[in-house]
C-alpha positions in Angstrom: 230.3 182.7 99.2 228.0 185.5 98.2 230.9 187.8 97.4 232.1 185.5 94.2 230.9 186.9 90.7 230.9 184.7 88.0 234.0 186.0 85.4 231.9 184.8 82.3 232.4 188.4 80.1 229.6 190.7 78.8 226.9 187.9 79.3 227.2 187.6 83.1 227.2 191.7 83.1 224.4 192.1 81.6 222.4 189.7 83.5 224.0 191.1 86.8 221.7 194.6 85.7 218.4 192.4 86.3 216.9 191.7 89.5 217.7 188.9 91.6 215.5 185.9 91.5 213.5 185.6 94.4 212.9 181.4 94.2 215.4 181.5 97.3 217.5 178.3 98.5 216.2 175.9 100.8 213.8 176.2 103.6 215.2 174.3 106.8 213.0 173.5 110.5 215.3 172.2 113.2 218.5 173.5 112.8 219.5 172.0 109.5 223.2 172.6 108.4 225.4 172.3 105.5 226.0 169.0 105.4 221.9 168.3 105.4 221.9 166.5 109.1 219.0 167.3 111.6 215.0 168.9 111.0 212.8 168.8 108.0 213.5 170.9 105.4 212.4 172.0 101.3 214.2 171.8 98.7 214.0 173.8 96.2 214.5 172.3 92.7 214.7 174.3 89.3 213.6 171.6 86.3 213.6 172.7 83.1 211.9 169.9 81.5 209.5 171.9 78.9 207.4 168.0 77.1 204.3 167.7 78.7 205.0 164.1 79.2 208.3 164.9 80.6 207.0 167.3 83.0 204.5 164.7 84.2 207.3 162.3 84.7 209.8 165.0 87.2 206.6 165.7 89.1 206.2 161.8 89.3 209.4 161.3 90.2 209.2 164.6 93.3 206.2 162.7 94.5 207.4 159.6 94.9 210.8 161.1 96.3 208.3 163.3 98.7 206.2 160.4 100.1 209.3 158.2 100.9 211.4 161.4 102.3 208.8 163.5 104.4 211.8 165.0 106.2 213.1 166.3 103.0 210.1 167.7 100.6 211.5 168.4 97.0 209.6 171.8 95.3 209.8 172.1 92.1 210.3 175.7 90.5 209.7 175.4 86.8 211.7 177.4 84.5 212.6 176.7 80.6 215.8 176.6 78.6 215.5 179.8 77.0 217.7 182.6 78.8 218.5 179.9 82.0 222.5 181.0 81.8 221.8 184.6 82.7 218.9 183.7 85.0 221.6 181.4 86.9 224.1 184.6 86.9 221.6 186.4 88.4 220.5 183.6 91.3 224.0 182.8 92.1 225.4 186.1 92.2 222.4 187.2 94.5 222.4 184.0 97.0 219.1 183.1 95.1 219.9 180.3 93.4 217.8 176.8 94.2 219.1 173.6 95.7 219.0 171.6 93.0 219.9 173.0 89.5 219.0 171.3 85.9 221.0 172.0 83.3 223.7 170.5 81.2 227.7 169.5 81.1 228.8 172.4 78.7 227.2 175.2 80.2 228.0 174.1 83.9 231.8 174.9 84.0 231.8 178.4 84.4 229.6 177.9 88.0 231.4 174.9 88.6 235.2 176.8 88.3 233.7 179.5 90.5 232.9 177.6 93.3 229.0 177.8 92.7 228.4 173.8 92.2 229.2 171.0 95.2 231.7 168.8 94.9 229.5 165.5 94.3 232.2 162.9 94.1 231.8 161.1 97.2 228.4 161.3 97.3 227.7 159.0 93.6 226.7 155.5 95.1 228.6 152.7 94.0 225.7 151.7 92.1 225.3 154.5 90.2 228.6 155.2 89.4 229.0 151.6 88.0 226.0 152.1 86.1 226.9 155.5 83.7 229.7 155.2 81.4 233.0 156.6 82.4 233.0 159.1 78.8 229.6 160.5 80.7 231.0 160.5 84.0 234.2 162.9 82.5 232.0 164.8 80.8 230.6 166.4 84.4 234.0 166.1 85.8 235.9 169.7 86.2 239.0 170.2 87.8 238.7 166.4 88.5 235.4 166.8 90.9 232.2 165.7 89.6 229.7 168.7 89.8 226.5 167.2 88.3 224.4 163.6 87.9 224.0 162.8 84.4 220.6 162.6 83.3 219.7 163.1 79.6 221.8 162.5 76.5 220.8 163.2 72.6 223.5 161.9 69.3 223.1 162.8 66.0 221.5 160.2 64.1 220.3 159.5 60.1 217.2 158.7 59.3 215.6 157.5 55.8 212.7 156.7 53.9 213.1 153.1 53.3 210.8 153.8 49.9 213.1 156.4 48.9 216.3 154.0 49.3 214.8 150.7 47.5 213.4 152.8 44.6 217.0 154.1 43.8 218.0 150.2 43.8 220.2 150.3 46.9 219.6 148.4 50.1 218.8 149.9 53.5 222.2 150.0 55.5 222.3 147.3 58.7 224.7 146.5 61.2 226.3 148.4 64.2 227.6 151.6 61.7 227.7 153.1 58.7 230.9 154.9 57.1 230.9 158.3 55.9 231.9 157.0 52.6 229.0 154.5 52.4 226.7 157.4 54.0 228.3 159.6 51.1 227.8 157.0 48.7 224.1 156.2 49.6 223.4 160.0 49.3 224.9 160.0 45.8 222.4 157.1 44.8 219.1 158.7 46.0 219.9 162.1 44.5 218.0 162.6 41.5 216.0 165.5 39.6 213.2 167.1 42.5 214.6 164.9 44.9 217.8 165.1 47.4 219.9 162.6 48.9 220.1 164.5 52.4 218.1 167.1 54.2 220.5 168.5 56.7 219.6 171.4 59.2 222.4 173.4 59.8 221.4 176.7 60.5 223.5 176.5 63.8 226.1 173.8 62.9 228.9 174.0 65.7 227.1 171.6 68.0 227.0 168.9 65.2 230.4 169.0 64.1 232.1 169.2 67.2 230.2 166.4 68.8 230.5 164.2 65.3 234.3 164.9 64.6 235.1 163.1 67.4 234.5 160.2 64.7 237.7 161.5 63.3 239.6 162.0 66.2 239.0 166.0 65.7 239.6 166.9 69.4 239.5 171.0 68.9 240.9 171.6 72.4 243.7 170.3 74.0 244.0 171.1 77.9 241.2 173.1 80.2 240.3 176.4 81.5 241.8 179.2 79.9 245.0 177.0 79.6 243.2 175.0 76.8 245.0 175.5 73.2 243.2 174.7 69.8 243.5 173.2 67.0 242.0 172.6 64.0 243.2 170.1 61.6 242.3 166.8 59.6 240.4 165.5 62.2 238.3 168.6 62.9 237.8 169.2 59.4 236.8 165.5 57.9 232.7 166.7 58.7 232.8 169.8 57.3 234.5 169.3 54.5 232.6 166.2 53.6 229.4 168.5 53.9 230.8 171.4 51.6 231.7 168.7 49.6 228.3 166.4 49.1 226.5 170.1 48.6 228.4 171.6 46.1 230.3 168.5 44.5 228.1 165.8 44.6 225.0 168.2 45.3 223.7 165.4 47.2 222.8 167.5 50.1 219.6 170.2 49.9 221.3 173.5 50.2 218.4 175.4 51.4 218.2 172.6 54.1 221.9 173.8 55.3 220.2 177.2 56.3 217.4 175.6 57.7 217.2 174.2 61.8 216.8 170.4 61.8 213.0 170.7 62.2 212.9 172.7 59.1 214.9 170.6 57.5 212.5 167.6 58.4 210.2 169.1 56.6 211.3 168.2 53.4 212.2 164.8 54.3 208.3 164.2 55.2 207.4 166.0 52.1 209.2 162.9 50.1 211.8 165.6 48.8 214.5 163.9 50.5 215.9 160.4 51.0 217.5 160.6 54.5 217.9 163.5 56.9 220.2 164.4 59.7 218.8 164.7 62.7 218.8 164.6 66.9 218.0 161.3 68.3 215.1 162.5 69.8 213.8 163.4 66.8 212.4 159.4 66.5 209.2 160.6 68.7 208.3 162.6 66.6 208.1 160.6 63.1 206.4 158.0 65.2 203.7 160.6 65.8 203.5 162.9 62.9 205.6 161.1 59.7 203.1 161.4 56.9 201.3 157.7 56.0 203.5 157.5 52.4 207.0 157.5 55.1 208.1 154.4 55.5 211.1 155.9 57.3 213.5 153.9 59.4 217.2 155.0 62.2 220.1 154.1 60.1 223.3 152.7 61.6 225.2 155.2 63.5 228.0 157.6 61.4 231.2 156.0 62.2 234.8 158.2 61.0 238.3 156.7 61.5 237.9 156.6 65.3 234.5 154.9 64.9 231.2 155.9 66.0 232.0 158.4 69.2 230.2 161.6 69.7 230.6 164.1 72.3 228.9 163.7 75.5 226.7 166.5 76.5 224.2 165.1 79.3 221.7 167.0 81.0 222.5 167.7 84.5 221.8 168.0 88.2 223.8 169.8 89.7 223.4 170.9 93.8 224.2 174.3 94.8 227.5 174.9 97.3 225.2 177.9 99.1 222.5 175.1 100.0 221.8 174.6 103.7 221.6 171.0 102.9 223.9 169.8 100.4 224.3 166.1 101.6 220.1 166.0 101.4 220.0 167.6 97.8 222.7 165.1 96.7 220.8 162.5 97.8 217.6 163.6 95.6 220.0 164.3 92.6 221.2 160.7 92.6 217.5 159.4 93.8 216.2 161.1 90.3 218.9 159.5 88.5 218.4 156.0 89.3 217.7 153.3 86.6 213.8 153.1 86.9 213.3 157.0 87.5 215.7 157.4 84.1 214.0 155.0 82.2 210.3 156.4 82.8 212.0 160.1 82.4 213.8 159.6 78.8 211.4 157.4 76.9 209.1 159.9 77.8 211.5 162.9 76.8 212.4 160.6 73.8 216.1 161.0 74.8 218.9 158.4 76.2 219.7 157.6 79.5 222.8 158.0 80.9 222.2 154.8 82.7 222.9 151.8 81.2 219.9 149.9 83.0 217.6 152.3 82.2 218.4 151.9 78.7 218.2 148.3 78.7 214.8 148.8 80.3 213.4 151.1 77.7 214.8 148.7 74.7 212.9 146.0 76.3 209.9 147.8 76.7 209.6 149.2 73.2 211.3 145.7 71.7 213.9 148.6 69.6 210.7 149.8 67.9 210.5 153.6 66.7 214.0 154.3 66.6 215.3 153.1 69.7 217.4 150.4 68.7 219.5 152.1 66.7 219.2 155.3 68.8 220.5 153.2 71.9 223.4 151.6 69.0 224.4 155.1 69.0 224.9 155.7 72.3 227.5 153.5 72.7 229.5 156.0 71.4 229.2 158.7 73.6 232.4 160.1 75.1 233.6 163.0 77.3 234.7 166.0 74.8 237.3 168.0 75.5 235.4 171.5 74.8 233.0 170.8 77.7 236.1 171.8 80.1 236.7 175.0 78.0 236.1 178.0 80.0 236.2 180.4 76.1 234.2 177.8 74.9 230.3 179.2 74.9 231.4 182.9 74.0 233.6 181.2 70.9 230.5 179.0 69.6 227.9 181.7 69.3 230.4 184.2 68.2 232.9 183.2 66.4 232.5 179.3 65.6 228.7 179.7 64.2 228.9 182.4 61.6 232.0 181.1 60.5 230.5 177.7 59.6 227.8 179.1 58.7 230.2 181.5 56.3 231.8 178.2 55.0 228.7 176.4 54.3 227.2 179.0 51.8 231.3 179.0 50.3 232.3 182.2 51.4 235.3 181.3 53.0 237.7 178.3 52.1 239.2 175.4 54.5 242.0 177.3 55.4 239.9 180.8 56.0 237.9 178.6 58.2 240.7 177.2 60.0 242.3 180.5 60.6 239.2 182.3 61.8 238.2 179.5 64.3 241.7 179.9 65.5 242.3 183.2 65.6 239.0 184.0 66.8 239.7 181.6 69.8 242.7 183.8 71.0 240.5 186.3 70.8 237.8 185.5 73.2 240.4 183.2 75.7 241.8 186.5 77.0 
């Protein structure tokens, strides 16, 4: 297969001018072949968990895979997130890449449409598959093959200062959701003079509303590959719109905030200078550690649009190399680190969700829903497959055409329909 080059535009040929990684695929002993029968052999895999606590927890996880499979050692070759597509260009394109691969569903489909990633379909056991929602499962699904084990998920949640909320004389939303209008309405309330409703980072805003406007039914994509067509319409506008709207309208929304990444944006919220904030799910770990003393804060109900509470579906991946000598014996690892026990000790100490639906029952029973997870998990319930994950434009149109033209939008440069028409337009342009 060392003759395929990934057709992924200026980014894969500019990586294709480095040198090729020298981590290698597996090491075999014993005549080990393709389908991972007969000798011992190494694994190589390439984890790009960058917590100290989740770093401990992969290398737990190796080890314990390592002393029950001495036939099949696991080595793990660290790496990070930043610059991991062109490093995968390079490894793939010069029969370099690892075994096992970690990554995530919406970067995946370019490697997996060239023939890079094994088909992993057959080799999900029963128990696995039963156990990860079918929206996740889709979400890894290309061309109808599944070509990487759900690991990690994040949603978009809102978090307030419970201090913030009484002292405007409203009550702290409960219950399984919370409407945009009554999320809108709430933000209204707390506004007041040196204080904001909202902080919301959106320096880099496609992310959120393409995962969130599946609230609204706002699809973007219809069909897959370079087939896909777009659109952007009610649906795909309800988010963005709202947010122009409680900024410049209601001006329940710190407008500095909306040029500010959501850890600059939290900023403000600890600071007492706003009354909720926007935020990853993840981010929960993080006010239980460092939230000043004066922040009572609490996870609100989950956003929920006209189509309810979904949100695309972005898991972190594992994914197994076709190249491996031993691609029945890296499956087997990918779906051994993804079991219920391993996932439950591996998000709760990434602070993220687990695809599996045991592990996440374990984790809410361990923390009793404390810190965020309750409503975190709430959230997850929501989590679907998304149509732009099977988009082969889809990366090159987010960073350069989708981003600055929300960003444009946001600081009311551009109207609705000079949005819509530059998403659009700019979309034909980069599907070539």
């Amino acid at each position: 297969m060392g003759t395929r080059r990934l057709a992924v535009g200026a980014l894969a040929v500019a990586a294709l001018t480095l040198a090729a990684c020298s981590q290698g695929s597996a090491t075999t002993g014993g005549g080990a072949d393709a389908g991972g029968t007969g000798g011992s052999v190494t694994l190589k895999f390439q984890s790009l968990s960058d917590q100290p606590a989740a770093i401990a927890a992969v290398k737990d996880i190796v080890d314990s895979w390592n002393a029950a499979h001495p036939e099949t050692k696991v080595e793990i070759v660290q790496a990070g997130w930043d610059g991991v597509y062109d490093k995968l260009v390079t490894q793939f394109n010069g029969n370099a890449a690892p075994d096992v691969i970690h990554y995530e569903a919406a970067s995946i489909v370019p490697f997996a449409r060239d023939g890079y990633l094994a088909d992993l379909t057959s080799k999900i056991p029963a128990e696995l598959k039963s156990d990860v929602d079918q929206g996740v499962w889709d979400s890894v699904t290309v061309d109808g093959k599944v070509v990487g084990v759900p690991t990690e998920l994040q949603t978009y949640v809102v978090f307030a200062n419970k201090k913030l909320i009484e002292a405007a004389g409203q009550q702290v939303p409960t219950g399984s959701s919370m409407t945009y209008d009554q999320f809108e309405a709430l933000a209204k309330a707390t506004t007041k003079s040196g204080q904001y409703g909202v902080s919301w980072g959106l320096k880099s805003p496609t992310a959120t509303f393409m995962s969130l406007a599946l609230a609204s039914d706002g699809t973007y994509f219809e069909g897959t590959g370079k087939d896909a067509k777009i659109t952007v319409g009610e649906g795909e506008m309800a988010l963005p719109k709202l947010v122009k709207k409680m900024a410049y309208d209601d001006k329940s929304i710190d407008p500095v905030s909306l040029t500010q990444s959501g850890s600059q944006a939290l900023a403000s919220f600890y600071a007492g200078k706003a009354a909720m904030t926007v935020q990853g799910s993840y981010q929960a770990a993080n006010m239980a550690k460092d939230a000043p003393a004066g922040v009572d804060w609490v996870e609100l109900p989950p956003l929920a649009g006209s189509a309810g509470t979904k949100q695309a579906a972005n898991p972190q991946t594992l994914s197994v190399n076709a190249d491996s000598a031993n691609v029945d014996r890296a499956a087997e690892f990918a779906t051994y680190f993804a079991d219920a026990e391993n996932m439950a000790t591996l998000n709760e100490a990434d602070a993220l969700i687990p695809a599996s639906n045991k592990a996440r029952a374990t984790i809410l029973s361990k923390t009793g829903g404390k810190d965020g997870w309750a409503m975190t998990m709430e959230s997850a319930k929501g989590l679907t497959g998304a149509p732009f994950l099977t988009v082969d434009a889809y990366t090159q149109w987010k960073d350069t055409i989708a981003t600055p033209n929300y960003q444009k939008y946001l600081a009311n440069q551009i109207d609705d329909a000079g949005l819509q028409q530059a998403l659009t337009d700019g979309f034909a342009q980069v599907n070539r």
